[in-house]
C-alpha positions in Angstrom: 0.0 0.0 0.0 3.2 2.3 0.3 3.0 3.5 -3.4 -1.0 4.2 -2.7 -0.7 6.3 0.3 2.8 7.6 -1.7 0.5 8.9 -4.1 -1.7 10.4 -2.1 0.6 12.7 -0.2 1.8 14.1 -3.9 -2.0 14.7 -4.6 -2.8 16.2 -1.5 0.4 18.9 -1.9 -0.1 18.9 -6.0 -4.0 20.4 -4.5 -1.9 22.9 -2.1 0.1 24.3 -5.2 -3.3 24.7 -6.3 -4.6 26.4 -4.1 -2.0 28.9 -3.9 -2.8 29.6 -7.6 -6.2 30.1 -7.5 -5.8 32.4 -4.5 -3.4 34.6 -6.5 -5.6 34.7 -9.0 -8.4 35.6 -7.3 -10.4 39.0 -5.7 -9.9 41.0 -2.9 -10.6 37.9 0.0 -13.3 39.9 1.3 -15.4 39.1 -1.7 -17.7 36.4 -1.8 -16.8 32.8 -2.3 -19.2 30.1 -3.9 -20.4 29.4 -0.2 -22.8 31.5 0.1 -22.5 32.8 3.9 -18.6 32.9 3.6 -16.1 35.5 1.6 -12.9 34.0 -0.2 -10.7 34.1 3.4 -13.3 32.9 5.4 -13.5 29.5 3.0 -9.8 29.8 3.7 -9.6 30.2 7.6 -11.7 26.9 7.0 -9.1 25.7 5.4 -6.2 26.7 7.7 -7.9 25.9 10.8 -8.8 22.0 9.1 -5.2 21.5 8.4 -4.1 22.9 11.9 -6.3 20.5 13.6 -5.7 17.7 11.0 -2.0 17.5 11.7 -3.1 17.2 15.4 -5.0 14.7 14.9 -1.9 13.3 13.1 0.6 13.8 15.0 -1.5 12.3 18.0 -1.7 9.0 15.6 1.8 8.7 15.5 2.6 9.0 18.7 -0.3 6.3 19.4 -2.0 8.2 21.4 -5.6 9.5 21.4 -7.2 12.7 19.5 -7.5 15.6 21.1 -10.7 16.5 22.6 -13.4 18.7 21.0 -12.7 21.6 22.9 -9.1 22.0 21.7 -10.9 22.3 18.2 -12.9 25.1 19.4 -10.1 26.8 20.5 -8.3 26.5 17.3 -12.0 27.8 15.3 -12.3 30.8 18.1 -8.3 31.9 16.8 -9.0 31.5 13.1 -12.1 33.3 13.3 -10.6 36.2 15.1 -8.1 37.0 12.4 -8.3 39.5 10.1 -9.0 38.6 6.3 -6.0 39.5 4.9 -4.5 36.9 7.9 -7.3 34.4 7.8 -5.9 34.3 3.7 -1.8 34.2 4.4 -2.2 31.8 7.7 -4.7 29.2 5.6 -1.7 29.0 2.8 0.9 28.6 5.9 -0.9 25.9 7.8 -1.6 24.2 5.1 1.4 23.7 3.8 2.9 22.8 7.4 0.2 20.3 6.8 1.0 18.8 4.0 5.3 18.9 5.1 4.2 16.5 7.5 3.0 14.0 5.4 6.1 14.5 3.0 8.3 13.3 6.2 7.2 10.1 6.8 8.7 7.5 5.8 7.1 4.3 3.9 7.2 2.2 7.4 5.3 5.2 8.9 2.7 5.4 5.9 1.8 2.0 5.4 1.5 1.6 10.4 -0.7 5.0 10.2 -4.0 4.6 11.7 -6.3 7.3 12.8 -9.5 7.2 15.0 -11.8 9.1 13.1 -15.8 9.4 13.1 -16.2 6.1 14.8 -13.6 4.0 12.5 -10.3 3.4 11.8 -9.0 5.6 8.7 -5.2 4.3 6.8 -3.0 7.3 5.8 -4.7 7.6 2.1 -8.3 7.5 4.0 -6.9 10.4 6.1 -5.6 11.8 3.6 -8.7 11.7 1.1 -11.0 13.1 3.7 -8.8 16.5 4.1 -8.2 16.1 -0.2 -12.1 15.8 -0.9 -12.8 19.1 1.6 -9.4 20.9 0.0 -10.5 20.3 -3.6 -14.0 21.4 -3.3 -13.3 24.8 -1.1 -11.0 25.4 -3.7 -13.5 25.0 -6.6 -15.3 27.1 -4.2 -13.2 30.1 -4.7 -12.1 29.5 -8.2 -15.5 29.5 -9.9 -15.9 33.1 -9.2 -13.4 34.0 -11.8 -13.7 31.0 -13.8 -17.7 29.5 -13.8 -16.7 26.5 -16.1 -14.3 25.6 -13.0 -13.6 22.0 -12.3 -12.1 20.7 -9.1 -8.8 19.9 -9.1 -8.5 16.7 -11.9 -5.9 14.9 -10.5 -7.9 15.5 -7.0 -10.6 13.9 -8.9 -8.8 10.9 -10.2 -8.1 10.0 -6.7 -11.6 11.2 -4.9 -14.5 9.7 -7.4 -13.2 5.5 -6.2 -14.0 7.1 -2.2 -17.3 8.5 -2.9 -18.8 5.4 -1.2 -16.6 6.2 1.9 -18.9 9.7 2.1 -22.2 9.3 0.3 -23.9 8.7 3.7 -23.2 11.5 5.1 -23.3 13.4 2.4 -27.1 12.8 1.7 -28.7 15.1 3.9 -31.7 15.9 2.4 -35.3 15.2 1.2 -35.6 11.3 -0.6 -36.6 11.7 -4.1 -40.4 10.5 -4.5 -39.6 6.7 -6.1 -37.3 6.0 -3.0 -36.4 3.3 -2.5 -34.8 3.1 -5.8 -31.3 2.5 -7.6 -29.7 4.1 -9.9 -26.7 3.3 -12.6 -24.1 5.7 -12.3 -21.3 6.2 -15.1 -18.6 8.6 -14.8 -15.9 10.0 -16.9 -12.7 11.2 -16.0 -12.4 8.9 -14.7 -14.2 6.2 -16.3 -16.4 3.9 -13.3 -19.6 2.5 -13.1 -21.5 1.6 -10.0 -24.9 1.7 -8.2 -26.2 4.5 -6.0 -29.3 2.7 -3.7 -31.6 5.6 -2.3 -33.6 4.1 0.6 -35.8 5.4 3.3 -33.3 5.2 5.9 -29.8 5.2 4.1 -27.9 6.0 0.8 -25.2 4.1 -0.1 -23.0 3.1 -3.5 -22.1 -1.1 -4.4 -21.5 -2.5 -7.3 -24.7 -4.6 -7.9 -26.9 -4.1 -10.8 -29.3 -1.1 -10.8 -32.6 -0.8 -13.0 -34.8 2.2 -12.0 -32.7 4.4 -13.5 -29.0 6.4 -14.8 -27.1 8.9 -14.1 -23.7 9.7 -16.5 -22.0 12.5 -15.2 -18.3 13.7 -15.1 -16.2 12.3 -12.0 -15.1 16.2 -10.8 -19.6 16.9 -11.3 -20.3 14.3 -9.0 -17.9 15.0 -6.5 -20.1 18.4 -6.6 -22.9 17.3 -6.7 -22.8 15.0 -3.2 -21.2 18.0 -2.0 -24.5 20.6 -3.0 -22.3 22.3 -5.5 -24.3 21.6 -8.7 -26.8 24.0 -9.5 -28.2 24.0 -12.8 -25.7 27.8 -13.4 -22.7 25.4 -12.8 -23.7 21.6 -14.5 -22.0 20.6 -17.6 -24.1 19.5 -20.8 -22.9 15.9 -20.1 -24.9 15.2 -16.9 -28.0 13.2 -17.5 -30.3 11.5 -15.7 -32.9 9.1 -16.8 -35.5 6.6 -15.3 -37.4 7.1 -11.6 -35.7 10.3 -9.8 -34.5 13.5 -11.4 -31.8 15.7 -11.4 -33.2 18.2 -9.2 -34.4 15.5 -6.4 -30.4 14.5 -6.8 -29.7 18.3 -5.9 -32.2 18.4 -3.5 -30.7 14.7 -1.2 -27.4 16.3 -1.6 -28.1 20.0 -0.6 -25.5 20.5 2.1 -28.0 23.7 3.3 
């Protein structure tokens, strides 16, 4: 698994590099973001204060001992959110790539023991790793499509994100069950190229790889990573989503609205 959790280290800093671009290409940080509550440095105190508390959360895992306790995450938010803009911007891009220098440090024995309590389970260094790169790629999207509203998230951040998508559809279906629930759909992706089954029940929504019949849904990989994350609004959806059979597109959008 070295070469794996290898791999995503290098996509996780490729993501920081970024980051860093999109940032210098982007407004004053006091204009708005795609979020719509939060301006550009407030998606990027998110940012910084994630990483600061994801490398504690790492470092605690190497040293075997437990995560820090909620409150020291509060503490870290209360900081972050007291900065100005203009430091909320220039910390994220410093944490973050403290961050990510730990990662580039370990060695393969270190990748391949790595084990963090997280959520309930047991994550391995490119689980870790992938939870941080799907919320890094996305916020960045976030920022970018306000210069650029053909934006796609980060493709080689896509590559590695679209196979995990059943380690987050759970949670990432917060809202209303479309009206033919319980159903399943096909789904087909491109870039990169899978097929699997999305099962909408009452009480849970989760991706196999059993056969579906009630429906299909052939979208790009970097549009569904959006779209289980409420970012695809019919302003931002490429001409190649469709969606046939029982459930729409907009009752998709509407289980996935993060709101």
């Amino acid at each position: 698994m070295t070469e794996g959790h290898r791999s995503a280290v290098e996509t996780l800093a490729a993501s920081h590099s970024n980051l860093k671009e999109v940032v210098a290409a982007a407004g004053a940080v006091t204009d708005p973001s795609y979020c719509s509550d939060w301006a550009i440095a407030q998606v990027l105190s998110h940012l910084g204060s994630g990483a600061e508390i994801g490398l504690l959360n790492l470092n605690a895992a190497l040293a075997g001992g437990p995560p820090p306790d909620r409150e020291r995450y509060v503490e870290i938010w209360d900081v972050w959110n007291a900065k100005s803009p203009e430091a909320q911007a220039s910390d994220s891009l410093l944490s973050d790539a403290a961050y990510i220098a730990k990662w580039e440090s370990l060695d393969d024995t270190e990748l391949d023991a790595l084990r963090v309590p997280m959520m309930g389970r047991e994550l391995d260094a490119s689980g870790y790793i992938a939870m941080r790169l799907f919320e890094h790629a996305v916020h960045t999207w976030d920022i970018a499509v306000m210069n650029d509203p053909a934006a796609v998230v980060f493709p080689p951040a896509t590559a590695l994100l679209v196979g995990r998508v059943p380690d987050r559809i759970g949670r990432s279906a917060h809202g209303a069950k479309p009206a033919a629930a319980p159903v399943r759909l096909e789904v087909r992706t491109v870039e990169p190229d899978q097929r699997f089954a999305l099962s909408i029940e009452p009480e849970a929504v989760t991706i196999d790889d059993g056969s579906a019949a009630d429906g299909s849904v052939a979208i790009p990989g970097e549009a569904l990573l959006r779209l289980i994350s409420g970012r695809l609004d019919p302003a931002h959806t490429p001409a190649n989503v469709s969606v046939d059979g029982a459930v729409s597109l907009d009752e998709l959008r509407t289980l996935f609205d993060q709101s």
